[in-house]
Each structure stands twice: as C-alpha cells, then as structure tokens.
N, C-alpha and C positions, 0 to 999 in steps of 0.2 A: 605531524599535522601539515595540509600543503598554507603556504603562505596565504591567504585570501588577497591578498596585493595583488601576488603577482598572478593575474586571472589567466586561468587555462581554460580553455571554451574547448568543445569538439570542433571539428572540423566537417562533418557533413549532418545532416540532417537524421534525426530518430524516430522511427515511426511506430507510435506504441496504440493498444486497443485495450477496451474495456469492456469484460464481458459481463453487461449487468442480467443478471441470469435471476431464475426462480431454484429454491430446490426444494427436492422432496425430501422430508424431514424423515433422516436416521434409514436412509437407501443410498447409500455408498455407488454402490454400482449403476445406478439408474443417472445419478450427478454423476459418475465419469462419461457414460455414455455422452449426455447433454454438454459438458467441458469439449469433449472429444470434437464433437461438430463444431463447436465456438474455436477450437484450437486450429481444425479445420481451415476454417471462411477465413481464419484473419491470415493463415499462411497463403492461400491465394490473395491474398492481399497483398501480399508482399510485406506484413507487420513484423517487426523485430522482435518485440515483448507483449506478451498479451499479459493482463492479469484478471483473477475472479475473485470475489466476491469474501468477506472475512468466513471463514469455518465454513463456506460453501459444498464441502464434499458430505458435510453430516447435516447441515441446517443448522440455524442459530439457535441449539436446544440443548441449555449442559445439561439439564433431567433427560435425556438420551442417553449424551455422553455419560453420565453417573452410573446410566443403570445396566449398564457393560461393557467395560472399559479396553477389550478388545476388539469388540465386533466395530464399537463407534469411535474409535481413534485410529490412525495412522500410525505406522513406524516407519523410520527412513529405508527408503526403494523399497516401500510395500509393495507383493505381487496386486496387490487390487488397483494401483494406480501405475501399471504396466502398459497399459494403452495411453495413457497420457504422456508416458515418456516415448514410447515410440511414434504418436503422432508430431512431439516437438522434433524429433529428427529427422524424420517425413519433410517436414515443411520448414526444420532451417528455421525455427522460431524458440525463445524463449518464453518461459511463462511463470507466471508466482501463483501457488493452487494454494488457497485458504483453506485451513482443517483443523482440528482440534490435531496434536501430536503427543505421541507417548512416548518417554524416554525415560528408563529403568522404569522407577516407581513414580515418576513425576507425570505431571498432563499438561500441557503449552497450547494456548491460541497462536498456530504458527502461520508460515507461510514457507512453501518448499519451494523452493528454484530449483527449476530443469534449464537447463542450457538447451542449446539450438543441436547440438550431439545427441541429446536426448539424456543425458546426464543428470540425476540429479547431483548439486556442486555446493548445496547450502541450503538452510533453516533460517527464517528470522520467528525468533519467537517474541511476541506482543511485549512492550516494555511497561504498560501502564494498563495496568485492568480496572475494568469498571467493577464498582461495590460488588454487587449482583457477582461474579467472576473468581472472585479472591476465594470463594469457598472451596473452586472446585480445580481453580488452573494455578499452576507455576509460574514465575517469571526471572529472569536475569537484566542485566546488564550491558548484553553485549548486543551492540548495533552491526548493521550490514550494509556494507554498498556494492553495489552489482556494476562492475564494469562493460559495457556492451557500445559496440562502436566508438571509444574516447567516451563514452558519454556514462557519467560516475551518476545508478540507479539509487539513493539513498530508499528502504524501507521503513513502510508505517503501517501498523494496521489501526485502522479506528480513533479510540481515544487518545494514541499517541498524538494524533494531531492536536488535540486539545493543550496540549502543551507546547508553549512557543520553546524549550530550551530544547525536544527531541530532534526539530528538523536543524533547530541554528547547530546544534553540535554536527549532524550530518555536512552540513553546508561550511561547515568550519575546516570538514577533513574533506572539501571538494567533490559535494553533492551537486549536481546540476537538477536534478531531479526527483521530488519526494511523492511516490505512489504509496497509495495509501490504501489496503486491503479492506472491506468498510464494511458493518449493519450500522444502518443509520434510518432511523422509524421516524415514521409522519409524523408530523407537531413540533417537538423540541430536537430532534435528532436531523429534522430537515436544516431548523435554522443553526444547528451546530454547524454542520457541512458548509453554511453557506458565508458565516466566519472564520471557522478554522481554515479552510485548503488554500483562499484567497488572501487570508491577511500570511499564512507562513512562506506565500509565493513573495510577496512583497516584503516581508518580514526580510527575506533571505536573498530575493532578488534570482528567485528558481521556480521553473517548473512545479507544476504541482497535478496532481492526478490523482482521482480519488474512486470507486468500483464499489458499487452498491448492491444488494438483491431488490427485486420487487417481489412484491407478492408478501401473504405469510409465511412467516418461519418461527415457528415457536410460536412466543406469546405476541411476537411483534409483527406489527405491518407496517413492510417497509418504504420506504417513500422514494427508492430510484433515486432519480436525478442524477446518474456518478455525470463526474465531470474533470476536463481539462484547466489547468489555470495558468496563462502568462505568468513569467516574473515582475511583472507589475501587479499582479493579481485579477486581471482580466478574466473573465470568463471567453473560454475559445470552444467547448465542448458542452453541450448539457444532454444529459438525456430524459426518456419521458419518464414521468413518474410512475408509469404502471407496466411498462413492455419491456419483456425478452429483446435483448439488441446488443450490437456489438459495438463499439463506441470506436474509433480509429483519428488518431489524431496524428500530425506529422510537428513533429517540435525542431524550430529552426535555433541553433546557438548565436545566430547574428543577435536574436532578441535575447538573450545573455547578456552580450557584449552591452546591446543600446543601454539594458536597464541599468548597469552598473556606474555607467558612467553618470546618471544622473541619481542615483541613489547610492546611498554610501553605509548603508547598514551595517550590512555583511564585513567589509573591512574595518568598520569603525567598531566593530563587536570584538576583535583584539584585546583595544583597550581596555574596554572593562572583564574580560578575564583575566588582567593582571592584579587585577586589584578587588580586594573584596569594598562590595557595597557599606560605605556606614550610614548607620540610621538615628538622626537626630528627632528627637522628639521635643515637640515646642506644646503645652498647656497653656490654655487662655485663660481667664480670671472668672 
C-alpha cells in the first residue's frame, strides 16, 4: 500500500472524456459502431482515456443478457469489439468499454481496458451489484488501478460508488482518480449521482468522473448528466440530461496537491484501519 503521507501527485495534466451515449438494446455491433466515432472525436481531441457508459455495448437489459448468453456477452479480445481496439491505437487513446462479460460458466458487469496499443490489458468486474443483478451477474473482490501518464485511474462501475469504503481503499493504494462506468435513471438514481461522485471526491480528496446513458435502456430512463468532480468535490463537468455528447475534461494534479493540504481525510484514514471500531451502546430510561 503507497503511504497516503507521503503524497505522489502526477506531474502533468490528464485529459479524460465521457462518452455519454444512447444504446440500442441487445445490438452489439450497432453500439461498437456508435463507441467507434465517440473513440474517434476524443482521439482528435487529443484525450488520453475515454470511458462509456455501464453494460453499454448490450444495453442495460439482463433479460437480453439471460436469454443468450453468447450472443449478449463479451469474452476477453472478442472478435466483435475488434474495431474498438484498433481505433484505440489509431488515436493513441485509452478507453474502459462497459459490457456484461462471460468468463467460463460465470457473467460479470465488467469494464474492459484497451490501452492506447490497442491492447486489451484488463477487466474490472462490478464489485457491488444491485438487488435486481445478483440473479443473473457474478462478482469478486478484486479492484483495479489503471496507470496512464503517473496518473493511478482507480475503477468503479455504478453502485460501487455508493459505497464510501470502494473508492477510500482505491485512494488508500494511490488512486488519484475514481471513474465510474454508470446506469443511473431519473428520480432517485439522478440524486444518487449527485451525492455519491462528489462526496467520494472529497471523501478521498480525488478526482471523480462518473459516464452515464440517456435515453431508454431497458426498463429504465436514464437521466445523463455524467459528470467531472474536483477533489473537493466540485462539480467541473455536467452534461445534459438527454443528448448524445462527449464530455472532455482536463484534470490538473496542482489541485491534488491544493486539496490535501487543507483536508486531511485520506491520511487520517490510516488510523482507523489499524484499529477496529468499538461500539458502545448507552439506553435511556
């Protein structure tokens, strides 16, 4: 684990994008296509990482995924997502592509990194499924940080954020930044977004970035908005709630540095993992 004291910041600036996309539910190839131009624009951009959308390449529909489990999942360097890796080496860009993943007998809400080689180099599979999820997905244990320019990419997809212990342990082993692969629907899953990514930025005193769909998917309508978040928990990026767009933010590590020095979270969170909590219980009369 790096020491959280002794703070290592990157050295130049990361410029990352958010592809907040629609997709066509259980049309694989139709979604690489639309990824394909998104992976595009942000490499003329000159973006380092782009990321889309949670289970984006199938649609947020596990009665898809259930009802054939090769046609609507993924395997790792599937020939159907062959143009996504050749565009990420095209353009010199990384990117995390949200999919349902199948591995042996098991099915993962994952996220596949391609490198800027065109590479894929890793899987993060979902660590925290919603009710709704547990029927039909798998999950582990094992968290991911994506190193790109000095700058340590911790993963999230969705509900992970909802848990404050998923990003502090990332941020514990020298996360600077927690993107968050995301369905997140209008009404309660807007105002989810809009405490989770902000309070774990400040929580942890990191970057936060979060990649929504609009439009329908499945049974839900999603509510957009993905967005960028200072380590104070600043809102730096928003998008609209209903449009196709590619979101581009440039993340400077000076603001790293500023937040730490007046917040003391993150290193003061040591202490209490040396020590288990106890819990006194006092009854009134």
């Amino acid at each position: 684990m790096i020491d959280v004291q002794q703070d290592i910041f990157p050295t130049e600036k990361l410029k990352i994008a958010l592809a907040q996309c629609s997709a066509v539910d259980g049309n694989i190839e139709e979604n690489v296509n639309r990824a394909y131009d998104m992976i595009e624009k942000a490499g003329k951009n000159n973006v380092d990482i782009i990321m889309f959308p949670e289970k984006y390449l199938t649609g947020y529909v596990p009665d898809i995924v259930k009802s054939n489990l090769t046609e609507h999942t993924i395997q790792l360097n599937d020939a159907r997502i062959q143009k996504l890796r050749q565009a990420c080496k095209k353009y010199a860009i990384w990117a995390i592509i949200g999919t349902p993943v199948k591995r042996g007998e098991e099915i993962f809400i994952s996220s596949i990194i391609i490198d800027s080689s065109g590479e894929e180099v890793g899987v993060y599979d979902k660590s925290h499924l919603f009710q709704t999820e547990k029927e039909i997905f798998s999950t582990n244990n094992e968290q991911v940080i994506v190193t790109i320019k000095d700058w340590n990419v911790g993963m999230g997809i969705c509900y992970d954020a909802g848990f404050p212990e998923h990003s502090r342990a990332l941020a514990q082993n020298g996360c600077h930044v927690y993107m968050g692969s995301s369905l997140f629907s209008k009404g309660m899953g807007y105002k989810e977004s809009r405490v989770w990514f902000p309070a774990r930025a400040l929580d942890n005193t990191i970057f936060t970035a979060m990649c929504n769909h609009v439009g329908k998917t499945g049974v839900w309508d999603a509510c957009g908005h993905s967005g960028v978040w200072n380590p104070l928990g600043d809102n730096i990026v928003d998008g609209s709630p209903d449009e196709v767009e590619l979101l581009i933010a440039e993340l400077d590590p000076a603001l790293l540095n500023q937040a730490r020095k007046g917040e003391m979270m993150l290193a003061d969170s040591r202490d209490i993992n040396k020590e288990d909590y106890v819990i006194k219980t006092i009854v009134g009369n």
